[in-house]
C-alpha positions, 0 to 999 in steps of 0.5 A: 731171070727176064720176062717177056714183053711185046714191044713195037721196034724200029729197025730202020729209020723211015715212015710209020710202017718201020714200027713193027711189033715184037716178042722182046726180053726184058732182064729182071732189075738190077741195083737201082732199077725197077720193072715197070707194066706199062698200062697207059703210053704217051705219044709226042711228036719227038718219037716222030724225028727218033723213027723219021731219023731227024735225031739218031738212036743209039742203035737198031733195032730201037724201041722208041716212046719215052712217057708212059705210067705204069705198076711197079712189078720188081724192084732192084737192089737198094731200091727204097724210094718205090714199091712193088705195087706203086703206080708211077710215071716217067719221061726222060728221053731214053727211050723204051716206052713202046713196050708192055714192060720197061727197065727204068731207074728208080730215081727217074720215076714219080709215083702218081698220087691216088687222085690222078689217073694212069691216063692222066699221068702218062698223058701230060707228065712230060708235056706238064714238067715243061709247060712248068719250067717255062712258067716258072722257071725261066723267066721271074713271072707275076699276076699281071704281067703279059706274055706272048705263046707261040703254038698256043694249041698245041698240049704243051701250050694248053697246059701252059696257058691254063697254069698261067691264066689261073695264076693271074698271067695274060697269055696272048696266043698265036695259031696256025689255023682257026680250028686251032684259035678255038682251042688256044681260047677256050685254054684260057688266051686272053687274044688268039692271032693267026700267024699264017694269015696275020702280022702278029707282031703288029697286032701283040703291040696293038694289044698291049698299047705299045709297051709289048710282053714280058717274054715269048716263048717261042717253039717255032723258030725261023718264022717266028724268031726275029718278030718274037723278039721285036714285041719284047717289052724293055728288060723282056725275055725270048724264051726259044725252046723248039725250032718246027720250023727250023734253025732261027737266024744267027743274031749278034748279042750287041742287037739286044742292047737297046732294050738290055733283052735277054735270049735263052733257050732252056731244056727240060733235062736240066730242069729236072736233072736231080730226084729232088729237082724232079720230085719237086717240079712232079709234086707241083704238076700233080697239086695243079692237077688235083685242084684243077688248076689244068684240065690233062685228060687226053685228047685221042685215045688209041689201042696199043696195036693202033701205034701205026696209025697214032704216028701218022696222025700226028705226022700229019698234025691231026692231033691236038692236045694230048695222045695216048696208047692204052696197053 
């Protein structure tokens, strides 16, 4: 048996205009699937590279989109851990979001707790589990210590911040506009630097008298990578999880001596790669929602048939936050 859904497709690689929508089946589950309606979409800027061709898809056509929170409509054989009925959220990148109904495996799924909302779910699952690892998995993090975030607006690093300044971490943030250092302060920076316009490497050193942070971390790459590692206090960490700005130079690990640094650039999927692994860092995401330690509601909202016009707004960075499709 399968069931009909409406799903915006690519079949081909170029600008906004390659997502059309369309009639698409989709088969009932099989052992250890579910089949998810899809009520609320999220939008991140890696669907942009998978439509623009920057990373390939597994073939055309291809329904991009790998975030949404939906209701639980079937369910395969030995499926235990969900229920026709219960809402959940997902986020692996596999694709297959754009779509009014979406296969998925049951133990890639969490169920959203009564307190938060669809909205909610799907607009910070994917950009909350990493903004958690990075807090606090990748480097041993304490109330009082100083770190330096690169893109400090962007959503990732307003949830970042918010979890950090609540657990008792000075963030100081860098930005790429003044309408963005409004955003990364109100998210709870302690200090904002414009790195188009500022040296921030002199200004982190002037802010912290000298000694530098306990870790950056760093999506920017190129523009930011070797200054990022010169702020590093002694025994500090480089935490580089994305390249906006391209490949960052090559470097020779003896240049980390001096100061016994330590370089790492860590992934989401191997943080959450078990159901355990992924229950635990989804329940953690969910207390911090709950009892506000971060603030995740969407900040643009469009209508499912609006996906055109939601890809150009964040190809051209219009978007700050989070962005969401309502199906």
């Amino acid at each position: 048996m399968s069931n009909m859904a409406r799903a915006a497709r690519i079949h081909r690689y170029g600008p906004p205009e390659v997502l059309v929508f369309e009639e698409v089946e989709v088969p009932s589950p099989g052992a250890g699937q579910i089949l998810i309606r899809n009520t609320v979409i999220g939008l991140n800027f890696v669907e942009v590279y998978y439509r623009r061709g920057t990373f390939p898809v597994p073939a055309f056509p291809a329904v991009l989109g790998n975030e949404a929170a939906g209701v639980v409509e079937a369910v395969g054989e030995g499926v235990t851990t969900v229920k026709v009925g219960d809402r959940v959220v997902y986020s692996d990148d596999v694709h297959g979001a754009y779509c009014t109904l979406c296969l998925y495996p049951a133990d890639r799924v969490a169920i959203v707790p009564d307190g938060i909302s669809d909205r909610q779910a799907a607009s910070s699952f994917l950009k909350g589990l990493t903004a958690r690892y990075l807090l606090k998995e990748t480097v041993k993090l304490e109330a009082g210590d100083t770190v330096l975030y690169h893109a400090a607006a962007g959503g990732v690093g307003q949830l970042f911040t918010q979890w950090a300044t609540a657990l008792g971490i000075r963030v100081i943030g860098t930005v790429s506009s003044e309408e963005k250092m409004t955003i990364a302060l109100q998210s709870g920076c302690s200090q904002v630097i414009n790195y188009r316009t500022e040296d921030f490497a002199s200004q982190v050193m002037e802010l912290t008298g000298g000694i530098g942070v306990k870790a950056v971390f760093d999506s920017v790459g190129k523009d930011t990578f070797v200054d990022s590692l010169s702020v590093l206090q002694p025994r500090g960490t480089l935490v580089v999880f994305g390249k906006a700005s391209g490949n960052p130079p090559l470097i020779n690990p003896f240049d980390l001596a001096p100061r016994s640094l330590s370089l790492t650039w860590p992934v989401l999927p191997v943080y959450v790669a078990t159901p355990r692994q992924l229950a635990d860092a989804a329940r953690d995401l969910f207390d911090a929602i709950e009892t506000r330690l971060i603030e995740v509601e969407p900040s643009r909202v469009y209508p499912f048939e609006q996906l055109i016009d939601a890809h150009r707004d964040l190809e051209e960075r219009r978007t700050t936050g989070s962005a969401i499709l309502i199906v």
